[in-house]
C-alpha positions as CSV (number, residue, x, y, z in Angstrom):
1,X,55.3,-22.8,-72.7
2,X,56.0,-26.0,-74.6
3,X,56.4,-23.6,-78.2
4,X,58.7,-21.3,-76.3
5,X,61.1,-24.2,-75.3
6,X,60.8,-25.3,-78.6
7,X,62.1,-21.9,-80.4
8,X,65.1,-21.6,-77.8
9,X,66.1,-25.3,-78.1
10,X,65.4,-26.0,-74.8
11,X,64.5,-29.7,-74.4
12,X,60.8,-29.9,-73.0
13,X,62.1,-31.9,-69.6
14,X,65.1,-32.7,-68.0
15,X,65.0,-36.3,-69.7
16,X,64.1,-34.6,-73.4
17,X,60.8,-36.7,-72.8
18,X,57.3,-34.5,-72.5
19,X,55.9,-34.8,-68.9
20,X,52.6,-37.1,-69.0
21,X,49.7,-34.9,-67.4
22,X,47.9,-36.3,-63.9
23,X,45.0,-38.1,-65.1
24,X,42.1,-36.6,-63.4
25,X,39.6,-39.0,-61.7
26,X,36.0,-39.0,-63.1
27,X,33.1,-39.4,-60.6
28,X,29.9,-39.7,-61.4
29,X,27.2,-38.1,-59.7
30,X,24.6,-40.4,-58.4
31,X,21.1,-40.6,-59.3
32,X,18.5,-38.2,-57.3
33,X,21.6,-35.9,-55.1
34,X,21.5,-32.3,-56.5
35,X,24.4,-31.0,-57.8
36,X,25.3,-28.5,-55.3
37,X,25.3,-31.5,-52.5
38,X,27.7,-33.7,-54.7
39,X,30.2,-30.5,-55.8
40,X,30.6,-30.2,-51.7
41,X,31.0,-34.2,-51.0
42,X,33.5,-34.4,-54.5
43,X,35.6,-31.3,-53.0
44,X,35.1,-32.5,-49.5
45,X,37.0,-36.0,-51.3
46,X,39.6,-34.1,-53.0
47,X,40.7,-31.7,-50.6
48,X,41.5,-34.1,-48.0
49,X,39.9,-31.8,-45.1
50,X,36.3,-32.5,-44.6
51,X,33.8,-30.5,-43.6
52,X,32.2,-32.6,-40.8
53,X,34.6,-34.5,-38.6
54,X,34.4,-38.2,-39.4
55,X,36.0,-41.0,-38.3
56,X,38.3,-43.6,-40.2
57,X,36.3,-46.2,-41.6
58,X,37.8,-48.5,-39.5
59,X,36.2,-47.0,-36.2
60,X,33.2,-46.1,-37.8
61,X,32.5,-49.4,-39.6
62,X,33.2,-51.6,-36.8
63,X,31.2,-54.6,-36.3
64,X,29.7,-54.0,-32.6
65,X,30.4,-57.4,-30.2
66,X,27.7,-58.2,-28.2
67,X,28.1,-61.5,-26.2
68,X,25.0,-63.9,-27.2
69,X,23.3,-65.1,-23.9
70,X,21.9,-68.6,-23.8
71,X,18.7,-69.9,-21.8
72,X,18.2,-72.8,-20.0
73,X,15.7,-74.7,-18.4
74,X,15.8,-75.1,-14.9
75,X,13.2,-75.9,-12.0
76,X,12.1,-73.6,-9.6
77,X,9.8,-73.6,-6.6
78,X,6.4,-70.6,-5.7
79,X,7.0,-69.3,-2.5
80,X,3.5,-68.9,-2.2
81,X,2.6,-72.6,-2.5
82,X,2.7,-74.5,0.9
83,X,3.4,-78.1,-0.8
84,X,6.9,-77.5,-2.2
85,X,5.7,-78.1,-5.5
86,X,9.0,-78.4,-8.2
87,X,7.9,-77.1,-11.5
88,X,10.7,-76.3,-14.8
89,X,11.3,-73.2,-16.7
90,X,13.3,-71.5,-19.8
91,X,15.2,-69.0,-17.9
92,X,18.2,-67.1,-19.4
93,X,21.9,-67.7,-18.2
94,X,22.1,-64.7,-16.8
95,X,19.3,-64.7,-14.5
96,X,20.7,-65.2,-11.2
97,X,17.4,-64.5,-9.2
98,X,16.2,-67.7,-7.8
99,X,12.7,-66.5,-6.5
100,X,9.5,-67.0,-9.0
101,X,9.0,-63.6,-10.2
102,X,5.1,-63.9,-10.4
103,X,4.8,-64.5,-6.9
104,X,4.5,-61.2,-5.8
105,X,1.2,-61.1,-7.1
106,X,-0.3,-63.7,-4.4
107,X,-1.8,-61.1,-2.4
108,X,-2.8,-63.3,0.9
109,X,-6.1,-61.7,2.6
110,X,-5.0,-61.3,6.7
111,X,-8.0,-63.1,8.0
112,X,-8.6,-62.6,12.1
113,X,-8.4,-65.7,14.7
114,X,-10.2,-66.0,18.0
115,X,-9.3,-68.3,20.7
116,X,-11.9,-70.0,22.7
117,X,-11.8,-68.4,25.8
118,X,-12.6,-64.8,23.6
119,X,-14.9,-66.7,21.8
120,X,-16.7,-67.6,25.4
121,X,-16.4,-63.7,26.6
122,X,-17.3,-61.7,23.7
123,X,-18.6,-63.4,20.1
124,X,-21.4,-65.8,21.6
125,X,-24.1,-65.4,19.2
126,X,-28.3,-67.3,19.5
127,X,-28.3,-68.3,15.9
128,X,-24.7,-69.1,15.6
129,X,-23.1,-72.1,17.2
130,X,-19.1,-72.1,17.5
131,X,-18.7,-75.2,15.5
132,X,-20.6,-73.5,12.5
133,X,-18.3,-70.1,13.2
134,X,-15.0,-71.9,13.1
135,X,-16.4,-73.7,9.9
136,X,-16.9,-70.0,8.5
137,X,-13.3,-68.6,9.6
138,X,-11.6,-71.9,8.2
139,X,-13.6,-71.4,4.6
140,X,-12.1,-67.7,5.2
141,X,-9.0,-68.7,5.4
142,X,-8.9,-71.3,2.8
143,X,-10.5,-69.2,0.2
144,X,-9.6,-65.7,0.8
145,X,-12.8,-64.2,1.1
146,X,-14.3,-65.1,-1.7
147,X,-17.9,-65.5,-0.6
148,X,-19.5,-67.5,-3.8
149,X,-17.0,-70.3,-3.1
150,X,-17.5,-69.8,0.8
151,X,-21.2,-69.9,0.4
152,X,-20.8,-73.2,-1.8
153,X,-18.6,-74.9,0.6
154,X,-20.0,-74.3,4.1
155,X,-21.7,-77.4,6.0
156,X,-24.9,-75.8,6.6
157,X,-26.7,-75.3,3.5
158,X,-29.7,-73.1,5.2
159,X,-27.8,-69.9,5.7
160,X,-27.9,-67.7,3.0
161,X,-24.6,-65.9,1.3
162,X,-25.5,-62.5,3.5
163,X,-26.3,-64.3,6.6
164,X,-22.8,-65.6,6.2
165,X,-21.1,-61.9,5.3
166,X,-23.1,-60.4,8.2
167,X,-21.7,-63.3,10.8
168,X,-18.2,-62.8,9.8
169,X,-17.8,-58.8,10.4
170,X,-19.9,-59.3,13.4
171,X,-17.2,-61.4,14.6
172,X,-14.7,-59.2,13.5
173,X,-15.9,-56.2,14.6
174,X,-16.5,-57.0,18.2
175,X,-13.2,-59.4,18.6
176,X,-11.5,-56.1,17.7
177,X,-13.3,-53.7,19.6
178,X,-12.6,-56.7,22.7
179,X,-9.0,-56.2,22.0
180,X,-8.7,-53.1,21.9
181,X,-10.0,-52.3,25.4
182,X,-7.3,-54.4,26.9
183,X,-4.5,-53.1,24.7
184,X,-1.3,-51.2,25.0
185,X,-0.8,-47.5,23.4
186,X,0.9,-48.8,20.6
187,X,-0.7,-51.7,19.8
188,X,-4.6,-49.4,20.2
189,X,-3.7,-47.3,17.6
190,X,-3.2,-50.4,15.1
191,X,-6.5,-52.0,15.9
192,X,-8.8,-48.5,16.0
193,X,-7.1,-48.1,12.4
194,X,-8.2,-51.4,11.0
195,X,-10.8,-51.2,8.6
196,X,-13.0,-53.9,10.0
197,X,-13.2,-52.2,13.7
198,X,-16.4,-49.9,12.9
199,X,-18.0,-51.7,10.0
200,X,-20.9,-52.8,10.3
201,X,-22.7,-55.2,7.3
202,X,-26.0,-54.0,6.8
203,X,-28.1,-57.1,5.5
204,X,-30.9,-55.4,4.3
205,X,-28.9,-53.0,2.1
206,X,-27.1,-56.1,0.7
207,X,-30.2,-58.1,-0.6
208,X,-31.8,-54.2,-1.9
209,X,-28.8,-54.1,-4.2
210,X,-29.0,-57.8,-5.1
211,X,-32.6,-57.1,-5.9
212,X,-32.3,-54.3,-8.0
213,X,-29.6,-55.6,-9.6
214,X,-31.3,-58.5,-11.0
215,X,-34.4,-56.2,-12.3
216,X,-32.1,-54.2,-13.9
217,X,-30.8,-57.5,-16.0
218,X,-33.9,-58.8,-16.5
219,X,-35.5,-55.7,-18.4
220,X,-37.0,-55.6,-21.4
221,X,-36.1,-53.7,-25.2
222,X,-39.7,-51.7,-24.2
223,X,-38.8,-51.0,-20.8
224,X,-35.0,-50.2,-21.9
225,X,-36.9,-47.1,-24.2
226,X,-39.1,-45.9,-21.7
227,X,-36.6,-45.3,-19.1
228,X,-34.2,-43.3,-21.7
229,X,-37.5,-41.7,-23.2
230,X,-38.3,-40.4,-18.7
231,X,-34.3,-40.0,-18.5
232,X,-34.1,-37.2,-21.2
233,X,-37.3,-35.5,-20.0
234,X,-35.9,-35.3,-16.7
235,X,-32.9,-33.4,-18.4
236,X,-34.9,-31.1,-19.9
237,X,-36.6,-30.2,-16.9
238,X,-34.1,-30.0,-15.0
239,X,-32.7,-27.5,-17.4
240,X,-36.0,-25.3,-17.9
241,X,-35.4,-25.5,-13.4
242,X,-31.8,-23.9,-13.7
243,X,-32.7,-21.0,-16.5
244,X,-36.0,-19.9,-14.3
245,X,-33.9,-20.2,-11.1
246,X,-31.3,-18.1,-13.1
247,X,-33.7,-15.9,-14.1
248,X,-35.4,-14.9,-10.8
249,X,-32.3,-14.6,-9.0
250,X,-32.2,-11.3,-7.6
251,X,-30.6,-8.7,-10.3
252,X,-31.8,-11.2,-13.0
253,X,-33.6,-9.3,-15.8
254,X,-37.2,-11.7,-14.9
255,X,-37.2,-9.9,-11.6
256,X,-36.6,-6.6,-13.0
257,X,-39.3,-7.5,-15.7
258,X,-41.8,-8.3,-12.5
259,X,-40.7,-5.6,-10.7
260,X,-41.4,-3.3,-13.3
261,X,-44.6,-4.1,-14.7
262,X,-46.0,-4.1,-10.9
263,X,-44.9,-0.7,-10.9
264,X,-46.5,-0.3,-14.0
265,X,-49.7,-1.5,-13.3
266,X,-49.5,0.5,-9.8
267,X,-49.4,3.7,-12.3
268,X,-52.6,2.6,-14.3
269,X,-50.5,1.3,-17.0
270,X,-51.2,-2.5,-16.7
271,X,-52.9,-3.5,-19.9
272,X,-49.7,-2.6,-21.7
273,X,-47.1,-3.2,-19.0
274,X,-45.3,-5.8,-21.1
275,X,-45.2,-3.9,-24.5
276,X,-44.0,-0.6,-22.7
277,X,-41.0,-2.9,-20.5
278,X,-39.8,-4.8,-23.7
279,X,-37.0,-3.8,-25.2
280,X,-35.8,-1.0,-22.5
281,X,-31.8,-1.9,-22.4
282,X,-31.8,-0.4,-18.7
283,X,-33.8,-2.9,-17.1
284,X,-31.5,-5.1,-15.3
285,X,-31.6,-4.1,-11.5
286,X,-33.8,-0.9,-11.6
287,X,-36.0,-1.3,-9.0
288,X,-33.6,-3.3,-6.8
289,X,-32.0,-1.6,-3.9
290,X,-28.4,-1.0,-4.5
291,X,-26.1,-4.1,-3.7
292,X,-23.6,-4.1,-0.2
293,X,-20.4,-5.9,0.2
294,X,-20.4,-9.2,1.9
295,X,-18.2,-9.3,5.3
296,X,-18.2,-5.2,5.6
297,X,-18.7,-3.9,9.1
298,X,-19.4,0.0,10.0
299,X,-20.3,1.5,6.4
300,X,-21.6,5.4,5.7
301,X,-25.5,5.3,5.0
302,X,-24.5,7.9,2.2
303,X,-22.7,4.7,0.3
304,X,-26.3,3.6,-0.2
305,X,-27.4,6.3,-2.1
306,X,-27.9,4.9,-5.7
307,X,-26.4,6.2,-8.9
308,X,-28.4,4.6,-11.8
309,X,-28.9,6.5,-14.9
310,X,-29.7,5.1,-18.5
311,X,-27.5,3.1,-20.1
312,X,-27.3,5.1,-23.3
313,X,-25.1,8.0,-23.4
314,X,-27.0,10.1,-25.6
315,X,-30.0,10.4,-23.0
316,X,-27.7,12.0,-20.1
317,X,-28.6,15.0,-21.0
318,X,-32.5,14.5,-21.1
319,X,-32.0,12.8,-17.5
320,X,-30.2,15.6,-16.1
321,X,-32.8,18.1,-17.3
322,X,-35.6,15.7,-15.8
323,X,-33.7,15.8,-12.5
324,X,-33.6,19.2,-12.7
325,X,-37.3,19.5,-13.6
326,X,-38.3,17.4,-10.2
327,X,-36.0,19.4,-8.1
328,X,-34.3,16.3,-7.4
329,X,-31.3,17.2,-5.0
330,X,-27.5,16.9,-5.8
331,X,-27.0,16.6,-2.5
332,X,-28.6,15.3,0.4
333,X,-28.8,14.5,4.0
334,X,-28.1,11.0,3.9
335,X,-31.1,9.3,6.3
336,X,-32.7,6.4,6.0
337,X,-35.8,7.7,4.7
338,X,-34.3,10.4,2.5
339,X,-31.8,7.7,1.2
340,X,-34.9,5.5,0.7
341,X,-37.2,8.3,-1.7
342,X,-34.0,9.7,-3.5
343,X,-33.1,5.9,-4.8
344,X,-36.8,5.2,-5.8
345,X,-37.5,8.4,-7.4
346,X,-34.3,8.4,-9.5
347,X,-35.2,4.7,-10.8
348,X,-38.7,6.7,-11.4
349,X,-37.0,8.8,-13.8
350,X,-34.2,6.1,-15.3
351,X,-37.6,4.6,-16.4
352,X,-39.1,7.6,-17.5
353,X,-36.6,9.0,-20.0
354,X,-36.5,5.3,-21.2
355,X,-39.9,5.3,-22.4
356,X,-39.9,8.7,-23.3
357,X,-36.8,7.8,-25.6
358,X,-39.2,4.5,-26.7
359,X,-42.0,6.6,-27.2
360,X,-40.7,9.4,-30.0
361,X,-39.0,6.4,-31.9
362,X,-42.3,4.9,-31.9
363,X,-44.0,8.0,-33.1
364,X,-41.3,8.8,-35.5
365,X,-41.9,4.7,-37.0
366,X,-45.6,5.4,-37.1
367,X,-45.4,8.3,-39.1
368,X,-42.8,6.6,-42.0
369,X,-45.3,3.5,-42.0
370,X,-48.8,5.8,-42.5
371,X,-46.8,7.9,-45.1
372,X,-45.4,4.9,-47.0
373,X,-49.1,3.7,-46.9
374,X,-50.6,6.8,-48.2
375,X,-47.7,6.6,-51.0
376,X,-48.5,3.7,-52.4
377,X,-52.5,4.2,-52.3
378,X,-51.6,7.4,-54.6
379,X,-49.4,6.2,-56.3
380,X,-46.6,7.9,-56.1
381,X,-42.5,7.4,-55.8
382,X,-41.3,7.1,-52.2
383,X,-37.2,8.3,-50.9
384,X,-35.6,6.4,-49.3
385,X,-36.3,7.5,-45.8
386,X,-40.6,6.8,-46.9
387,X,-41.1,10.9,-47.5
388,X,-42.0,12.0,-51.2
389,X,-38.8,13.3,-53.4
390,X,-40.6,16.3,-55.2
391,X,-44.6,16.6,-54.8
392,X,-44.8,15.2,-51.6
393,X,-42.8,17.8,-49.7
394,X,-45.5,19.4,-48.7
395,X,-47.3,16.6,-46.6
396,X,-43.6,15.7,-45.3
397,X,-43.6,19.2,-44.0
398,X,-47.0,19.0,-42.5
399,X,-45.7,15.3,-40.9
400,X,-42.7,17.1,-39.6
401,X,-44.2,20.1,-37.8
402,X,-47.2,18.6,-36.1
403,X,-44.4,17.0,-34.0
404,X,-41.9,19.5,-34.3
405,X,-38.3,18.7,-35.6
406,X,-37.3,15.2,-36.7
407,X,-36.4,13.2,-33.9
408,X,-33.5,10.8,-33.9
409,X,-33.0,7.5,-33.2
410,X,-32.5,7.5,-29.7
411,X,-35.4,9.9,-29.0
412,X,-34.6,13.2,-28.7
413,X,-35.5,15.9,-31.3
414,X,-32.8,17.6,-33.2
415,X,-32.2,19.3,-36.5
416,X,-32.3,18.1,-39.9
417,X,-28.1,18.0,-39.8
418,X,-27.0,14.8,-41.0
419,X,-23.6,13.6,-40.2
420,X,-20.4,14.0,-42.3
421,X,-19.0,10.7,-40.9
């Protein structure tokens, strides 16, 4: 603009003097802000509008006043004290309580009085004089019930600290129990709900825990062991208690284990009752009768009839059939007896198709185990399913049709169709 002034002969400014450019202010960036954070605060500077509202330095630096409070020492006096005692404190000036603020921790014990004529009538006592009682209520008093320093003061030095206890809620008990029978409605209630009207100090209780006490301090390292040593063997029995407890519970699976080889060994099966029972996954409850509702009144004798059945799917099928086979009713006229032979019979036949099911997987294990064996004595390659991939088809076969087709893995027989899954 400056060369096009120039070439028409216009002066450069009004004056004929070039214009002096706004010196721009440099500042730098401090050490460790990111660039991006210091372009906003620069701009924020330069613009004059800032992004956050902030107040003018003078507000915002201001120099808070706080008025600085002074202490001084003056006396006080413990309302709980009964001489008038004058001590001194630091206290600050703006303190204006004039009560000693610990004081409300002197927790005063409320100690009962008798007067002589109800000392007469009711609290007369053949080992106790009164002279020796009022000496016991004034230590009570004095002392607040605390019995080591009541024991240590009192006259007589024959009376031992629970002879001293037991005297003392003897008296209170019956002064209160005196009162009350000659009291007003309002003022019965208060005494029948003080704590001392129906205690009674048991003496001999007292010096059994004082006893025990002082053989339990006065054990040895060896006697320290031994107890921990009987303490953790009482755990564990305890324990082994609760798991056979648990376990013969009825429902439990040790019941149903009983139950079952007893029905076992009922059938001539009792040398191998607990081989043919292990490992049967329908065990739990089989022989128990079927379980009622608590609190129920007039119920249908048909709700007891019992619908158990194996717990694997697969053998359905085989149970229904074995129904079938016994002529087992779908239907039937709910009595107590019939209701009685229908449940025990179908648990007959839950238990049944169980070991049937236990018996051809057996078989089937047997037969891979004596061919693997026979394998290896000849000397020959084995599949991986134990039968012989080319010569020994033959004795496969001969495996495979004594006992018809190959049965699966839950028991029953099926084809030689593999899954595509």
């Amino acid at each position: 603009m400056s060369d096009i002034k120039d070439i028409l002969g216009i002066s450069r400014t009004a004056s004929g003097t070039p214009a002096s450019r706004p010196s721009k202010s440099t500042v730098k960036k401090p050490e460790g802000m990111s660039r991006e954070v210091f372009a906003l605060l620069h701009q924020d500077s330069t613009s004059g509008v800032p992004l956050v509202p902030t107040p003018s330095p003078d507000v915002a630096f201001k120099e808070k006043q706080s008025r600085v409070i002074g202490w001084e020492h003056k006396p006080f006096t413990n309302v709980a004290r009964k001489d008038g005692l004058q001590l001194h404190h630091w206290v600050k000036n703006n303190d204006k309580s004039t009560a000693y603020s610990f004081s409300r921790f002197n927790k005063v014990v409320k100690v009962l009085s008798y007067t002589d004529v109800e000392y007469e009538m009711h609290l007369t006592c053949p080992g106790w004089s009164k002279q020796d009682t009022d000496a016991l209520f004034d230590l009570c008093h004095r002392f607040d019930l605390r019995w080591a320093v009541i024991h240590d003061r009192f006259p007589a030095g024959t009376r031992s600290l629970e002879q001293l206890k037991e005297r003392y809620y003897d008296v209170c008990r019956m002064l209160l129990s005196a009162r009350l029978a000659n009291a007003d409605q309002a003022a019965a209630s208060e005494l029948s709900d003080h704590p001392l009207a129906r205690f009674r100090f048991d003496i001999q209780h007292e010096k059994d825990r004082k006893h025990e006490f002082e053989r339990l301090y006065s054990r040895s390292e060896a006697e320290v062991r031994e107890e921990l040593k009987r303490l953790e063997q009482a755990k564990l029995l305890e324990t082994k208690l609760k798991a056979q407890k648990r376990a013969l519970k009825p429902g439990g699976r040790a019941a149903s284990l009983a139950t079952l080889k007893a029905a076992l060994s009922a059938s001539g099966l009792s040398s191998g009752g607990d081989l043919a029972v292990s490992g049967l996954p329908s065990l739990a409850g089989l022989m128990e009768p079927p379980k009622r509702a608590r609190n129920v009144g007039i119920t249908l004798r048909s709700k007891d009839v019992s619908a158990k059945r194996p717990a694997s799917e697969k053998q359905l099928s085989h149970f229904e059939s074995r129904m079938r086979e016994m002529s087992m009713p779908s239907r039937l006229l709910p009595t107590e007896n019939n209701v009685n032979l229908y449940n025990h019979c179908r648990a007959q036949v839950v238990l049944l198709v169980e070991l049937e099911s236990k018996l051809k997987r057996l078989e089937y294990e047997r037969n891979v185990i004596m061919m693997r064996k026979q394998q290896a004595a000849t000397g020959q390659p084995l599949g991986a399913d134990g039968s012989q991939p080319h010569g020994g088809q033959a004795s496969s076969h001969h495996a495979q049709s004594s006992h018809g087709k190959r049965p699966r893995s839950d028991g029953h027989q099926g084809g030689s169709k593999r899954s595509h899954h």
